[in-house]
C-alpha positions as CSV (number, residue, x, y, z in Angstrom):
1,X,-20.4,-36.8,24.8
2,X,-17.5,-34.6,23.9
3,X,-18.2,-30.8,24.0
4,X,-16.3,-29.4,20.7
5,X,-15.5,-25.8,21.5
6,X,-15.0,-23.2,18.7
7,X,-12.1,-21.3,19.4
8,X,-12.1,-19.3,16.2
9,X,-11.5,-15.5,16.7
10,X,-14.8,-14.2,15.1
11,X,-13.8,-11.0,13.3
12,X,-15.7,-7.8,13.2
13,X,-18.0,-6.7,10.4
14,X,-15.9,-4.7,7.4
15,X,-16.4,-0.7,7.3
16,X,-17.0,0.5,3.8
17,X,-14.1,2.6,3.0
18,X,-15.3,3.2,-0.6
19,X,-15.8,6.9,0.6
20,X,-16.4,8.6,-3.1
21,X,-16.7,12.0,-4.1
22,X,-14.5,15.3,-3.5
23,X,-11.2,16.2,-4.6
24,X,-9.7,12.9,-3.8
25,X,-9.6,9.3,-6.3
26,X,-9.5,6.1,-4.7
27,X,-6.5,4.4,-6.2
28,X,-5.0,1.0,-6.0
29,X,-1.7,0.9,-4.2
30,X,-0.3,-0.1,-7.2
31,X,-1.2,3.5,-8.4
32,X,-0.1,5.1,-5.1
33,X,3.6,3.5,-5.6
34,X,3.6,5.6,-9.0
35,X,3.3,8.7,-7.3
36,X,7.1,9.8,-7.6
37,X,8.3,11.6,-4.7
38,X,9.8,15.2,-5.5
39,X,14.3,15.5,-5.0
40,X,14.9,17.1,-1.3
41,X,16.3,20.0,-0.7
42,X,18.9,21.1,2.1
43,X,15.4,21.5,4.8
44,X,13.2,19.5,3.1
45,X,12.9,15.4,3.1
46,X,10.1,14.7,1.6
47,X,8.3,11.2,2.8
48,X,7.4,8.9,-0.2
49,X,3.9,7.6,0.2
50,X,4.8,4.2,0.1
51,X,7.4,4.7,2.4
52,X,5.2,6.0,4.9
53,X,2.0,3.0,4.7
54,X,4.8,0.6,5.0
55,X,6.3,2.2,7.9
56,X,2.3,2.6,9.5
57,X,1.5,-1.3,8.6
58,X,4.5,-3.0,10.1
59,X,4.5,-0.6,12.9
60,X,0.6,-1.9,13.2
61,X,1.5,-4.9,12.6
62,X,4.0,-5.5,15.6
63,X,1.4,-4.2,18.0
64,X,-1.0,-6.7,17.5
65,X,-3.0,-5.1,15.1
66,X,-4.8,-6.7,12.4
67,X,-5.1,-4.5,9.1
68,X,-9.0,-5.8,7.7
69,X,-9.4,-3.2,4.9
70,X,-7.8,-0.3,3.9
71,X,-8.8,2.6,0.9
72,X,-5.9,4.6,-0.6
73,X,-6.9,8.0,-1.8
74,X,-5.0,10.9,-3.6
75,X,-5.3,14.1,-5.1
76,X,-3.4,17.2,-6.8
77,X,-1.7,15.0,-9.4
78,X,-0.9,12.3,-6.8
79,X,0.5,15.3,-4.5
80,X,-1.8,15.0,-1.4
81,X,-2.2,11.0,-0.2
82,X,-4.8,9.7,2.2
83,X,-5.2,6.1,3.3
84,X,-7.7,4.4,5.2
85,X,-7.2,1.3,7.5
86,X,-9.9,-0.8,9.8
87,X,-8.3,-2.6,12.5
88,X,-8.9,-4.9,14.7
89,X,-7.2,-5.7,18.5
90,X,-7.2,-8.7,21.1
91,X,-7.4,-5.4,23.5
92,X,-9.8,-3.3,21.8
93,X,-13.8,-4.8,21.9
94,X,-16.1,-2.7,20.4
95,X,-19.1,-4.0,18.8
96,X,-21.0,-1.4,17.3
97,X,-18.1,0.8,15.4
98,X,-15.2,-0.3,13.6
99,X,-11.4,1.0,14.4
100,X,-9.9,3.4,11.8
101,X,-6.8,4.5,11.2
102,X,-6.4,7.9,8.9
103,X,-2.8,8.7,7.3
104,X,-2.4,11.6,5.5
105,X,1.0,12.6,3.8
106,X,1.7,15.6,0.9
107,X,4.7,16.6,-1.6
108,X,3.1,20.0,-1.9
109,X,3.7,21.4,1.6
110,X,0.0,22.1,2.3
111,X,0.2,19.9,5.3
112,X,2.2,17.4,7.3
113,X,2.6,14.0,7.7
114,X,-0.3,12.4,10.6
115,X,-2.4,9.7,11.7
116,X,-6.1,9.9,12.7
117,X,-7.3,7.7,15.3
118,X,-11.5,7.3,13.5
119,X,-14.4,4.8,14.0
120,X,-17.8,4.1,11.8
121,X,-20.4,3.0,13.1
122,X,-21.7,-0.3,11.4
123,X,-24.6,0.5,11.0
124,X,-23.7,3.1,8.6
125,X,-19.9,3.3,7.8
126,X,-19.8,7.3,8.8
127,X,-16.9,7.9,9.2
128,X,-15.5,10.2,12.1
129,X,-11.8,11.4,13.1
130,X,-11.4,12.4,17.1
131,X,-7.9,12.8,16.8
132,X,-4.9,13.5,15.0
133,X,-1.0,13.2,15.6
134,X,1.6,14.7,14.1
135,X,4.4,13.0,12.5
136,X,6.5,15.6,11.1
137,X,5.4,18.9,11.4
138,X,8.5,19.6,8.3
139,X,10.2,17.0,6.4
140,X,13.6,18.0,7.3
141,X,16.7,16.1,7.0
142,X,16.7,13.7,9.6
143,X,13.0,13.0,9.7
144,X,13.6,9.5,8.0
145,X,15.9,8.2,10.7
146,X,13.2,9.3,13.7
147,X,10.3,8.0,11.4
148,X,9.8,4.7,13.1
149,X,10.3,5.8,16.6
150,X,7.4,8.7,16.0
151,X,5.0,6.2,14.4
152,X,5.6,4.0,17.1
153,X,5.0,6.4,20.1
154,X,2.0,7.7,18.3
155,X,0.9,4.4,17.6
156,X,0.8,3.8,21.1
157,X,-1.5,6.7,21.9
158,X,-4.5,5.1,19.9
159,X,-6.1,3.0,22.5
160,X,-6.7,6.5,24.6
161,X,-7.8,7.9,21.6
162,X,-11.0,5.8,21.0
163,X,-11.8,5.1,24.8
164,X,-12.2,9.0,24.8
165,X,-14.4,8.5,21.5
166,X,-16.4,5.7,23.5
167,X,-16.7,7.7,26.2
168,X,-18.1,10.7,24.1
169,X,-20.5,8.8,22.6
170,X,-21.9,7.8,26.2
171,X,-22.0,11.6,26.9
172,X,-23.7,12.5,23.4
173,X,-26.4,9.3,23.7
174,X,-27.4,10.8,27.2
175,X,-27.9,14.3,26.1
176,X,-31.8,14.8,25.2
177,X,-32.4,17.7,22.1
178,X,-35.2,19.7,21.1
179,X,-35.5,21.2,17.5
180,X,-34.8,24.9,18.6
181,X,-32.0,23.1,20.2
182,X,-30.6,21.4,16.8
183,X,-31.0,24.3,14.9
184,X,-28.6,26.3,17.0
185,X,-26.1,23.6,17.3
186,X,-26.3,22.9,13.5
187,X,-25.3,26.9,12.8
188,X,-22.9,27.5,15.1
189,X,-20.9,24.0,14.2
190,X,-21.3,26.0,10.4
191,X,-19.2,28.8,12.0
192,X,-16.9,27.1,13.7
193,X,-15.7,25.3,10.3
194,X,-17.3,22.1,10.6
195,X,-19.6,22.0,8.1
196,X,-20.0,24.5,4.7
197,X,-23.4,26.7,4.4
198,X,-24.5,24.6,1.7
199,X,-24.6,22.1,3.6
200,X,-26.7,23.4,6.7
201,X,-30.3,21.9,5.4
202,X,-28.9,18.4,4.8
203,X,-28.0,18.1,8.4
204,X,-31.4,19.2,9.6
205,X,-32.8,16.5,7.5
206,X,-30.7,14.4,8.5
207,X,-31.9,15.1,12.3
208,X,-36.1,15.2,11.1
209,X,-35.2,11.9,9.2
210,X,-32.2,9.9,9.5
211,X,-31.2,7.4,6.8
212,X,-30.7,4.9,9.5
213,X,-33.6,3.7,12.0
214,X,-30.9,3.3,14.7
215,X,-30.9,7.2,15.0
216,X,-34.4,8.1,15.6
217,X,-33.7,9.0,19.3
218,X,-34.2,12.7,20.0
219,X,-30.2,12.7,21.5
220,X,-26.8,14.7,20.3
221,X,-25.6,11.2,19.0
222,X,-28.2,11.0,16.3
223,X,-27.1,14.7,15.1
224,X,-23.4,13.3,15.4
225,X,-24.6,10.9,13.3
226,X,-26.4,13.7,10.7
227,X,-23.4,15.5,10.7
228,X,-21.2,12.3,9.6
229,X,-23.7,11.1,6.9
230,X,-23.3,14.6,5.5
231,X,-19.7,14.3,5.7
232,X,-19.5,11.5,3.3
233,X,-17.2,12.5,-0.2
234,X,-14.5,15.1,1.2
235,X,-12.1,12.8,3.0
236,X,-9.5,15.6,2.7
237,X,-11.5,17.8,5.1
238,X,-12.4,15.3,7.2
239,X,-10.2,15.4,10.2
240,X,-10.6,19.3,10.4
241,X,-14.1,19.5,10.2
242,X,-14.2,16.4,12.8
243,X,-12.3,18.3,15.0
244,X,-14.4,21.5,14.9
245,X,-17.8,19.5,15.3
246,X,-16.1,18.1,18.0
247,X,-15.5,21.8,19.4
248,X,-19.4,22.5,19.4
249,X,-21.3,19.7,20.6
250,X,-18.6,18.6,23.5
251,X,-19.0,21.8,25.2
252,X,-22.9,21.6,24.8
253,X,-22.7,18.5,27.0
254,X,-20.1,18.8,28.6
255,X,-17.7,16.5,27.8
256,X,-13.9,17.0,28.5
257,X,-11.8,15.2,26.5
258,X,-9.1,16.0,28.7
């Protein structure tokens, strides 16, 4: 008998990136390469949108990454731009959240070019930034000639990126919560800018009774977890508010990022 061995590379499950609501309008990139880029200036070089994913995907694309989705938001007339990208990597296992890259770019000045290095869990497709890069803190003049060369380097940074964000998740699974706890945490991530006031009750819900079975244990990563579900429409505010929930519950247990 011949043993037939299937050596086909099974893929991990798609992420939802159909996050709705906000400021922002998914778009096709059709609609995206519309978007016309404003005339520079003598210290301003504006980066075309387009420019920029095409720069990101063939800069993914020659280290081994696979592009399996991707969601193309914009607001302000087309002025702001934010993409979404799952990836996959020979080098990067994980079987319960799926790798995201954020890009963010704008015409309007309100905030520079940058990738996130994000994850969703499957279960659930909430979505979570740990970490964002710089590319150009100002468009100036020569910012097109060192474009590739930054994307590259930061590129090469993700990998650290999500082992941290693995390894947090470890730290927040471990760490047992009580109510009184939750409470406090919930308030003082509202402070720190993670969350709006508005939104303080839906994350307590969230903790009493989680949309997703898979969170019922009494542990910081099932109020991660509220947090993200709450999260879900403002993909504009997402990487700041990730980064101040971050803030709060890493120094409740203890985690150094560093």
């Amino acid at each position: 008998m011949v043993n037939i061995i299937d050596t086909t590379e099974v893929q991990p499950p798609k992420v939802n990136l159909n996050i709705c609501g906000g400021n922002h309008t998914r778009v096709d990139l059709s609609e995206v390469a519309q978007v016309q880029t404003p005339e520079a200036t003598e210290t301003w070089r504006p980066i075309g949108h387009t420019f920029l994913i095409d720069k990101v995907q063939s800069r993914l694309e020659e280290r081994g990454f696979e592009v399996l989705g991707s969601s193309h938001n914009l607001a302000r007339d087309g002025q702001r731009y934010f993409g979404l990208f799952q990836v996959s990597h020979k080098d990067r296992e994980n079987n319960e959240r799926g790798t995201i890259v954020g890009l963010r770019n704008a015409h309007d000045k309100c905030f520079p070019a940058g990738l996130c290095a994000g994850d969703a869990p499957f279960v659930c497709d909430n979505l979570i930034f740990h970490n964002e890069v710089t590319l150009a803190r100002r468009h100036t003049k020569n910012i097109l000639n060192d474009l590739d060369q930054v994307i590259s380097r930061t590129l090469g940074k993700l990998f650290g990126m999500w082992n941290k964000q693995d390894n947090r998740i470890d730290a927040y699974s471990e760490f047992e919560l009580e109510n009184a706890q939750v409470n406090d945490l919930v308030v003082r991530a509202c402070k720190a800018g993670a969350l709006p006031k508005s939104k303080i009750m839906d994350v307590v819900e969230q903790w009493h009774d989680s949309d997703h079975d898979e969170f019922s244990h009494r542990n910081m990563n099932s109020l991660y977890n509220g947090f993200t579900e709450i999260y879900k429409g403002n993909i504009m505010a997402l990487p700041k508010r990730s980064e101040a929930l971050h803030s709060v519950l890493d120094a409740e247990v203890g985690f150094n990022v560093n």
